[in-house]
C-alpha positions in Angstrom: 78.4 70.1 63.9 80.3 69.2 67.2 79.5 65.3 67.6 81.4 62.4 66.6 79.8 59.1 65.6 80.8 56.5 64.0 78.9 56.1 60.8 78.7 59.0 57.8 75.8 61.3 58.0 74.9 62.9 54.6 71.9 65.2 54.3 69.7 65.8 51.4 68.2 69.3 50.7 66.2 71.5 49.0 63.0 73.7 49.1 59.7 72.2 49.9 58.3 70.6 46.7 62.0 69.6 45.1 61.5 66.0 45.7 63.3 64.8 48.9 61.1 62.7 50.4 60.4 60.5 46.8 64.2 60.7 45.6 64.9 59.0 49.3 62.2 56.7 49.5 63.4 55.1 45.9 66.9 55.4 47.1 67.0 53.6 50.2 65.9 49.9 49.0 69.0 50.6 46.6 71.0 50.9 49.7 69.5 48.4 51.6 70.0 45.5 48.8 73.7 46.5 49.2 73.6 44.9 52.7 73.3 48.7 54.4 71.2 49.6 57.2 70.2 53.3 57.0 69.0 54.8 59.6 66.8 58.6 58.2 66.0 61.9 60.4 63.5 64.1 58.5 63.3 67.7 59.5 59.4 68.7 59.7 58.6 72.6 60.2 54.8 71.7 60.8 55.3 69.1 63.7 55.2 65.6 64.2 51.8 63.8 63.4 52.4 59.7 63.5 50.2 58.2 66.3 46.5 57.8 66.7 44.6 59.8 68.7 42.9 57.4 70.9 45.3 54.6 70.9 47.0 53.2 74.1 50.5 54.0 73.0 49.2 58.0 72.6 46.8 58.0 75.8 50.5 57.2 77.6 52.4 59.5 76.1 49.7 62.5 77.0 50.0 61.6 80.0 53.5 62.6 80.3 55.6 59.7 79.0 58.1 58.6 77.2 57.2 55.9 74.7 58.5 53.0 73.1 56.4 50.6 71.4 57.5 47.3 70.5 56.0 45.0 67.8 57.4 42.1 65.7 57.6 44.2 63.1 58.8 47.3 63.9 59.9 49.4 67.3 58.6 53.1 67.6 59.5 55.4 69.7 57.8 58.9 70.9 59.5 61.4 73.2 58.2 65.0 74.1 60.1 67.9 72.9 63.4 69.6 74.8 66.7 71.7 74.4 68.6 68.2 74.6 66.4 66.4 71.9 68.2 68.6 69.1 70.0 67.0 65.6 72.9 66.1 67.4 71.0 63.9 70.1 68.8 62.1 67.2 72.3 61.3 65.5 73.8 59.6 68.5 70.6 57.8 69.3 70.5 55.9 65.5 74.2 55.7 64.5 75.0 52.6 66.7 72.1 50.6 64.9 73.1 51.7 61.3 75.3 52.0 58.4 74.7 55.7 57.6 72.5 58.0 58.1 70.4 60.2 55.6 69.2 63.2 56.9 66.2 65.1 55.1 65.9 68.9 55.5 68.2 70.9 57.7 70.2 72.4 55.3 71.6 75.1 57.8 73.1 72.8 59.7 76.7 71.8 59.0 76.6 68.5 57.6 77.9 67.3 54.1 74.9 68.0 52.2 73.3 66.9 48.4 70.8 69.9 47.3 67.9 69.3 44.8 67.1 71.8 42.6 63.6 72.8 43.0 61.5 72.8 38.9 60.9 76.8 39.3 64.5 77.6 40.8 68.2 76.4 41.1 69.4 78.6 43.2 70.9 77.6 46.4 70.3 79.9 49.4 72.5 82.3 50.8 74.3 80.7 53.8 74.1 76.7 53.1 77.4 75.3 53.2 78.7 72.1 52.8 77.4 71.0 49.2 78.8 68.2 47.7 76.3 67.8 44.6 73.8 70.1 43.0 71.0 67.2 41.4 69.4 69.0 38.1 65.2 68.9 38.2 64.3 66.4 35.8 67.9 64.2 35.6 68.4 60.5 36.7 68.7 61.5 40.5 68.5 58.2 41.8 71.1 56.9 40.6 72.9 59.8 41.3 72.4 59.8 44.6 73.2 56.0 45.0 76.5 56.6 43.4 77.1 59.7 46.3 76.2 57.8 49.2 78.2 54.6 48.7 81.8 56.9 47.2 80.8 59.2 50.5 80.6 55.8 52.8 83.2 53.9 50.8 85.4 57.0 51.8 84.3 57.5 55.7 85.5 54.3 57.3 85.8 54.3 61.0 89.6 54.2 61.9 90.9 50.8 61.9 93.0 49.6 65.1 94.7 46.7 66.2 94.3 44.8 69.3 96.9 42.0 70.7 95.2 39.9 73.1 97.8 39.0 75.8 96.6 35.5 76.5 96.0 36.0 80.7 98.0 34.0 83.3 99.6 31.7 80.7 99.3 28.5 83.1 100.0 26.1 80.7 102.9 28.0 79.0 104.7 28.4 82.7 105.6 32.0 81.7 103.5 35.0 79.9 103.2 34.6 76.1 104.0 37.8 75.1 107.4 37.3 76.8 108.5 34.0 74.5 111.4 35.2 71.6 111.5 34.2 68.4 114.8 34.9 66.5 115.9 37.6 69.6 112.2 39.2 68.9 109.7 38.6 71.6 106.4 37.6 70.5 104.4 40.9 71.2 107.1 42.9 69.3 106.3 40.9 66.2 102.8 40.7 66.8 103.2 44.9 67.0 105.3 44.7 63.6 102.8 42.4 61.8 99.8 45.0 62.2 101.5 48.3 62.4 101.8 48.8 58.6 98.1 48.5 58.4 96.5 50.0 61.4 96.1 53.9 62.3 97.6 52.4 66.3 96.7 49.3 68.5 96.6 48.6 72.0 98.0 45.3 74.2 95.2 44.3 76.1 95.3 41.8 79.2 97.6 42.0 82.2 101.1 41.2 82.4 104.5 42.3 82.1 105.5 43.7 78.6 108.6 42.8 76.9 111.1 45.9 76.8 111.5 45.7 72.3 107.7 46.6 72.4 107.0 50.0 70.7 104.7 52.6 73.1 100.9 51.6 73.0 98.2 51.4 75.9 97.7 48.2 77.6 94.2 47.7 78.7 93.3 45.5 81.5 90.2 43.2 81.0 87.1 45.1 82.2 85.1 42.8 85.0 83.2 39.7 83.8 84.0 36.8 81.7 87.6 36.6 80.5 89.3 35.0 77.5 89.3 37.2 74.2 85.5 38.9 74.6 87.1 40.8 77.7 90.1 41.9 75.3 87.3 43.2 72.9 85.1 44.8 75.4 88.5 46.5 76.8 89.9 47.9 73.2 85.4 48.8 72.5 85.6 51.3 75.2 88.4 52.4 74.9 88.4 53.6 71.5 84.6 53.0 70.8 84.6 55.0 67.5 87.4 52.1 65.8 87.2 49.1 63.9 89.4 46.5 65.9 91.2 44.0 64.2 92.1 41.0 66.8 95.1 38.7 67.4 96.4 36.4 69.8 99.7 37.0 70.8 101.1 33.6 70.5 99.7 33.6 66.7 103.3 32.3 66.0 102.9 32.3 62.2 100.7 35.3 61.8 101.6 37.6 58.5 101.4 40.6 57.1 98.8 38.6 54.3 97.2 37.7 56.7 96.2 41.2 58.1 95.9 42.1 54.2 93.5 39.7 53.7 91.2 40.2 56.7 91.1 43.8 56.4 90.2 43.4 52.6 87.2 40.9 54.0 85.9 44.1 55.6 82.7 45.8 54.0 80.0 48.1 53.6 77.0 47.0 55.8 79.5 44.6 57.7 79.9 44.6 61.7 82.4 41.4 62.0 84.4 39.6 60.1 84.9 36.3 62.0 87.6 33.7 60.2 87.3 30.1 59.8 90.3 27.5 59.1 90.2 25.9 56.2 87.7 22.7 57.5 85.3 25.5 58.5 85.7 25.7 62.3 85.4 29.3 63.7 88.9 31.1 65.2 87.0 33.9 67.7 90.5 35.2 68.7 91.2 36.5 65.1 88.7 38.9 64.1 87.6 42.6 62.7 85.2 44.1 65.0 82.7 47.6 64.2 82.3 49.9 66.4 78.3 49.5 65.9 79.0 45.9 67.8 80.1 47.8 71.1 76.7 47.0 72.5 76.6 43.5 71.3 80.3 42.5 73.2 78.7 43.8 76.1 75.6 41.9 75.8 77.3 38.8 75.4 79.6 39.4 78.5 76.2 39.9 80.8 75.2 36.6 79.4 78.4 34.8 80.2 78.7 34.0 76.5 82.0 33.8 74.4 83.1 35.6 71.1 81.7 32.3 69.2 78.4 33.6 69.1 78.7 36.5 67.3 78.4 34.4 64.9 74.9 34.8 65.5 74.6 38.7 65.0 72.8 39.2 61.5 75.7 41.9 60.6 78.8 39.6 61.7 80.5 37.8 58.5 82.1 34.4 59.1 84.9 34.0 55.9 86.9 30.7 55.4 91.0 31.2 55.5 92.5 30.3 52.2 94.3 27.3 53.0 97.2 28.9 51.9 97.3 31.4 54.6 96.1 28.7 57.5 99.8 29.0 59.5 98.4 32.0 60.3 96.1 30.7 62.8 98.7 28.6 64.7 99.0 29.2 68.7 100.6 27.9 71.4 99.2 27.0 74.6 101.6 25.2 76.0 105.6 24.4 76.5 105.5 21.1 74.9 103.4 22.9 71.9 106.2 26.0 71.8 108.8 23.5 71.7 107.5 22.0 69.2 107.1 25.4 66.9 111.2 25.6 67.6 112.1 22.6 66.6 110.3 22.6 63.4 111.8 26.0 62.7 115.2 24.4 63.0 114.1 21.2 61.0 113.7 24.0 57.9 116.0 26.2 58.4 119.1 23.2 58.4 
């Protein structure tokens, strides 16, 4: 199947009568007590059957319209049938809301699948590919398929990359950031050399001249709207909205590789953001690990003029205290009389 999303889609299969429906509907609480949101596409042969005849919501849609019905409960939505509407579309319209998805049924499609044997047959059909697992009639199946779906997630992370944000005009400093040296390095080259280890690629995002030690990598100008490290998030989001994006400042002075060890190894299951705290608690937004399934979010927050601070707020964002042991890390510098200081305390330990 020709579409890429960003969570891991795994269907479960088998003839009519081999159990799907009750083996996913004992499965999914497991999931979801693990902090996962699992979004499910069931294949019906027979049709659709799920509003009431009668009912406002189904008068509208007879008439010819699309539907979405909001309650404070739950939203549903009703479309009419097309070419477009296929697998593929229903895929793209849930991944960005989920942690995986399970799909029931459409075992000739090609999608990693887990097959149920049927009581009166085990035979798998001519032509389904794609099987992972073959689950016996009559064996422990939930807790096989529990133990299949979080090895198959555990192993489909979305690529992780690493943005530097470039700090903008750098008033305060009296020259760009990313242009200061440390030990004949510039700041953006070790920045670069802190993450690259640990990251599939990463982009400099902001405007600005680039030092010439910095290795090859996009620099992406903040899109239109609010500034400051959102619009270095929104930037590296759509530009690569399929990646995780792990975020530093460039004039994180201090900034180590156990640093980017440990906030990657924050990173989970069911997790959208890991925001870092210092040591007394107070949130750091420029240091972060971002989703891909927040894309909408950033922008969100940009059309309300809001800050990276509050998503804090999101019910899948993680805030995680800094050991104090790693809190250099966090150390920027703003200003001249604040880089000056950095220097001359590097001196006072080095002599």
């Amino acid at each position: 199947m020709d579409v890429q999303l960003p969570v891991p889609v795994l269907a479960v299969c088998g003839f009519s009568g081999s159990g799907k429906t009750t083996l996913l509907e004992r499965v999914i609480p497991e999931l979801t007590a693990q902090g996962l949101t699992v979004g499910l596409i069931k294949h019906d042969a027979h049709g659709v059957t799920v509003d009431q005849p009668g009912k406002d919501s189904d008068r509208l849609f007879r008439a010819g319209g699309e539907v979405l019905l909001r309650a404070p409960n739950e939203t549903f939505a009703r479309f009419h049938p097309d070419q477009g509407k296929d697998l593929t579309w229903a895929l793209a319209q849930l991944a960005w809301n989920v942690d995986l998805i399970l799909v029931e049924g459409h075992k000739d499609t090609a999608l990693p699948k887990v097959w149920l044997e049927h009581p009166q047959t085990s035979e798998i059909p001519a032509g389904v590919t794609d099987v992972l697992a073959v689950l016996p009639w009559g064996s422990d199946r939930v807790a096989a398929l529990f133990a299949i779906v979080r090895d198959f997630c555990l192993t489909r992370q979305p690529p992780l990359w690493g943005g530097i944000l470039l700090g903008g005009k750098s008033q305060r400093m009296g020259t760009p950031k990313q242009l200061l040296e440390l030990g004949g390095e510039s700041l953006l080259a070790r920045s670069a050399r802190v993450l690259a280890p640990h990251v599939e690629g990463f982009a400099y995002l902001g405007a600005g001249p680039l030092p010439p030690d910095v290795p090859e990598a996009p620099q992406l100008p903040d899109p239109p709207g609010p500034g400051g490290p959102l619009a270095g998030l929104r930037a590296a989001l759509r530009w690569h909205p399929l990646a995780r994006w792990l975020m530093l400042p460039v004039d994180a002075v201090a900034v180590s590789q156990d640093f980017v060890r440990w906030i990657i190894q924050q990173h989970s299951q069911g997790c959208w953001a890991v925001l870092v705290e210092n040591p007394q608690g107070a949130l750091e937004p420029a240091f972060s690990l971002v989703a891909p399934q927040l894309r909408h979010a950033v922008e969100r927050l940009a059309e309300r003029g809001e800050g990276p601070r509050a998503l804090a707020h999101h019910p899948k964002a993680r805030r995680v205290r800094l050991p104090e042991a790693l809190a250099p890390a966090l150390r920027t510098v703003n200003t001249r009389q604040e880089w000056e200081t950095f220097l001359a305390e590097l001196q006072g330990s080095s002599s």
